[in-house]
C-alpha positions in Angstrom: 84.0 108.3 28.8 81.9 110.2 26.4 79.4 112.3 27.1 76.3 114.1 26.2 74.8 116.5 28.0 70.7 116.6 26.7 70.0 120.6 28.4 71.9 122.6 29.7 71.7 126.7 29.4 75.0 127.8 28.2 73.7 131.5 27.3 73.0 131.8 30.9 75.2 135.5 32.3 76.2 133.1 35.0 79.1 131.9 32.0 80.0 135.1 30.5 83.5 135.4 32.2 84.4 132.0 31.1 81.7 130.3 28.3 84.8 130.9 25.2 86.8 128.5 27.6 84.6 126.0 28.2 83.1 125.7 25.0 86.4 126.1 23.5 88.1 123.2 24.8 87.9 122.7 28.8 84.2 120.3 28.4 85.5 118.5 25.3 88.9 118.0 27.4 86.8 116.3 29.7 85.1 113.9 27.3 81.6 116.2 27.1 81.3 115.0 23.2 77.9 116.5 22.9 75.8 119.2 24.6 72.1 120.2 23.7 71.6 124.3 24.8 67.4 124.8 25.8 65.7 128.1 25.1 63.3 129.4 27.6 62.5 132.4 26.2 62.8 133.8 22.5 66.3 135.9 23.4 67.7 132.4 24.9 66.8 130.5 21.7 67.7 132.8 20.0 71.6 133.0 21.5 71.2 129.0 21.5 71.3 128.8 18.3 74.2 131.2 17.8 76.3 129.1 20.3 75.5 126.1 18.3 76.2 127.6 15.0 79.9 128.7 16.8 81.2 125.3 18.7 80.8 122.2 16.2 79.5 120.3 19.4 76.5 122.3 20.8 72.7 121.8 19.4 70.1 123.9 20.5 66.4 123.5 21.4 64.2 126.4 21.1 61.1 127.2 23.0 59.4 129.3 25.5 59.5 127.8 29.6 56.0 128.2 31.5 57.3 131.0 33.0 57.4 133.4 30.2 54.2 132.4 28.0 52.2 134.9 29.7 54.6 137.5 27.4 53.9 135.4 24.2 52.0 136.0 20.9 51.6 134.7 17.7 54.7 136.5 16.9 56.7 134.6 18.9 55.6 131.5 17.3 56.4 132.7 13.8 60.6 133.7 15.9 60.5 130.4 16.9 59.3 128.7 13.3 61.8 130.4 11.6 64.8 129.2 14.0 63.8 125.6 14.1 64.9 126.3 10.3 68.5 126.4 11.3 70.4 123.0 10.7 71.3 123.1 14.5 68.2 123.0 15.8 66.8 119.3 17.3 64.4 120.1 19.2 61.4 122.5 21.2 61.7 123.2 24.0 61.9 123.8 27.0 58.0 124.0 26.9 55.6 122.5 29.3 53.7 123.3 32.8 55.1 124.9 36.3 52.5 124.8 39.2 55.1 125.6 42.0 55.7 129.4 40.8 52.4 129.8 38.4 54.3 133.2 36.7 52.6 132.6 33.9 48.4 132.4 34.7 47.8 128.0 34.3 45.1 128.8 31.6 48.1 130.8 29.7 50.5 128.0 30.6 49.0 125.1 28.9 47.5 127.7 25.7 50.9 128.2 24.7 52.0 124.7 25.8 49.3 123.2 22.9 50.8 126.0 20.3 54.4 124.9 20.8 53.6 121.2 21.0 51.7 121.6 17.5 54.6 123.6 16.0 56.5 120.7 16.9 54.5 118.7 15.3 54.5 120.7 12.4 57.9 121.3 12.0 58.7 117.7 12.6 60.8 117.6 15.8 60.9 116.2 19.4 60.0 118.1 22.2 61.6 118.8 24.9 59.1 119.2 28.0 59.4 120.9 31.6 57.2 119.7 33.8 56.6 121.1 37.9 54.1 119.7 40.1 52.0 119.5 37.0 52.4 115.8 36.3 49.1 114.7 35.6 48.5 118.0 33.4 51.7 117.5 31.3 50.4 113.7 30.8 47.4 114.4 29.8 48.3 117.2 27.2 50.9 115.0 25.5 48.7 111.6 25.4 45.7 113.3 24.0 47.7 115.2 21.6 49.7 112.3 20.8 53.0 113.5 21.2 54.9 110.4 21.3 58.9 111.6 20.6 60.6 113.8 23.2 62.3 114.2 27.2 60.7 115.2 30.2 64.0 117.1 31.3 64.9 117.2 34.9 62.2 114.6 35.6 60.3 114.9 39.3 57.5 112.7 39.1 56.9 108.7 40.5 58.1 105.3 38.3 54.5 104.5 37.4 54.3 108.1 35.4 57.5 107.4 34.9 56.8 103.7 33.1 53.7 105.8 31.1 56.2 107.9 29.4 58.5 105.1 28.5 55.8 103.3 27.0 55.0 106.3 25.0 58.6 106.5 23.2 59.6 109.3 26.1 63.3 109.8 27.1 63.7 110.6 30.8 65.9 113.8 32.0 68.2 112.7 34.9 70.5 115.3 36.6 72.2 116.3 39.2 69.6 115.9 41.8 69.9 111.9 41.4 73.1 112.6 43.8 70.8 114.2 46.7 70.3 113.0 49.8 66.2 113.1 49.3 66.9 111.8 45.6 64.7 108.3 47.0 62.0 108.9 44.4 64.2 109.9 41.2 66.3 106.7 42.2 63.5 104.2 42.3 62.7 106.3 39.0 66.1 105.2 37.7 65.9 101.8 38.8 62.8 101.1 37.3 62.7 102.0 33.8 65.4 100.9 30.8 68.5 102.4 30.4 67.5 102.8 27.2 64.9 105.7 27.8 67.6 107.8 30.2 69.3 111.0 28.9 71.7 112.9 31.2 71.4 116.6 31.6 73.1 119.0 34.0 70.2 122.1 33.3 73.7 123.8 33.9 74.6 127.0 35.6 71.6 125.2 37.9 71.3 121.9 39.9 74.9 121.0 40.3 75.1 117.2 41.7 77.1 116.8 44.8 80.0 117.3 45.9 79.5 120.7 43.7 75.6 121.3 45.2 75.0 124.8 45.5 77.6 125.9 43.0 77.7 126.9 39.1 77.2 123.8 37.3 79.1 122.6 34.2 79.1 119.5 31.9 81.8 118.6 33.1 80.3 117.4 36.3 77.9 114.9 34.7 80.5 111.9 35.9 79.0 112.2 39.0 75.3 111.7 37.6 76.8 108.8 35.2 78.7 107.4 38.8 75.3 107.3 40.5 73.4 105.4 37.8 76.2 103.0 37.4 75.5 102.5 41.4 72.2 102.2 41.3 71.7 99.9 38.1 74.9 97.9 39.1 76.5 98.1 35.4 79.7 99.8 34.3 80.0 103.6 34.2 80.9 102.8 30.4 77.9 101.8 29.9 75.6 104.3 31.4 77.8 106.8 29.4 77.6 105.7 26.4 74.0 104.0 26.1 72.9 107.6 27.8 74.9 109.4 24.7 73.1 107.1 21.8 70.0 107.6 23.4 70.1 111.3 22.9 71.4 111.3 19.3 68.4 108.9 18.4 66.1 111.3 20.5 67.4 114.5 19.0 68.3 112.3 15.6 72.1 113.6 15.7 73.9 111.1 13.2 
């Protein structure tokens, strides 16, 4: 099988004993033929893009997470302008809306949401949108804004949002947590919509799928996603692979 992995966080300290391995030659051992590396801050978009300028294989997405806008300026904007310059950058992201923690003040949140989603739009790329009981919010930005190319990564919400996204030329992020025992919404999720809209993610070192739940997670362990879908849509584990990997390359337009 080959596979692409649409997010994961390969700057994360969590791989500095082993990231020259893995990236080196373990993941593509193992079929992982592409992997997109999200930002979340300026430092991690930053070191995305360095890991993707290193291993052939790796893209990066830059962007600031909810979490962090409440640090942001104008400035930041400018970092981020200039790195979406680099021939290895696809995407922005991981930008968007998190209600559960609310780190960054909601007012704050969706300013700097609207200021990354017009750079996108400005700089002509797909977004790449985190989303935390803030479904209705996150909608509602992106439709009125008409923001109609990107991924809601690690994707939480129901299959009627779900089917409003699809509609709307969206790509939906499915992980690890498909493999969890309380998975029932993100699997009616999966059942519902096309193939065609799913990208696999692992959003490693986090959200490892089981039998590896609770541990460091790697591309690597994205069979056990691609195993799940297969189950669930009753179609070969070929094909989930590899209509997930084209997906992604038209998403991110990777030739």
């Amino acid at each position: 099988m080959k596979i692409f992995d649409s997010h994961a966080h390969y700057n994360n300290p969590q791989f500095d004993e082993d990231r020259d391995y893995l990236l080196g030659e373990y993941l593509q051992e193992q079929g992982v033929q592409y992997v997109m590396n999200a930002g979340a801050d300026i430092e991690s978009s930053k070191a995305g893009v360095l890991l993707s300028e290193k291993y052939p294989f790796m893209y990066a997405s830059v962007g600031v997470h909810p979490h962090d806008v409440k640090s942001m300026t104008d400035e930041s904007i400018q970092i981020l302008r200039e790195l979406s310059k680099s021939k290895k950058v696809m995407s922005i992201g991981e930008i968007g809306l998190d209600y559960h923690y609310d780190y960054s003040p909601r007012d704050v949140q969706k300013h700097w949401f609207l200021e990354q989603l017009a750079l996108a739009k400005e700089v002509d790329l797909p977004v790449m949108i985190h989303s935390r009981e803030a479904d209705q919010d996150t909608f509602d930005i992106l439709k009125s804004n008409n923001v109609e190319n990107g991924v809601i990564h690690c994707y939480s919400g129901n299959k009627e949002l779900a089917r409003e996204y699809v509609k709307r030329n969206f790509c939906i992020g499915i992980g690890g947590t498909l493999t969890f025992k309380n998975a029932r919404k993100t699997v009616e999720v999966v059942e519902d919509i096309p193939l065609h809209n799913i990208v696999i993610e692992t959003d490693c070192p986090y959200l490892a799928p089981v039998p590896y739940r609770g541990k460091r997670n790697n591309s690597s362990y994205l069979t056990h996603v691609i195993e799940k879908i297969a189950e669930i849509k009753n179609i070969t584990q070929e094909e989930v692979a590899q209509t997930t990997l084209e997906n992604a390359k038209r998403l991110f337009r990777i030739n």
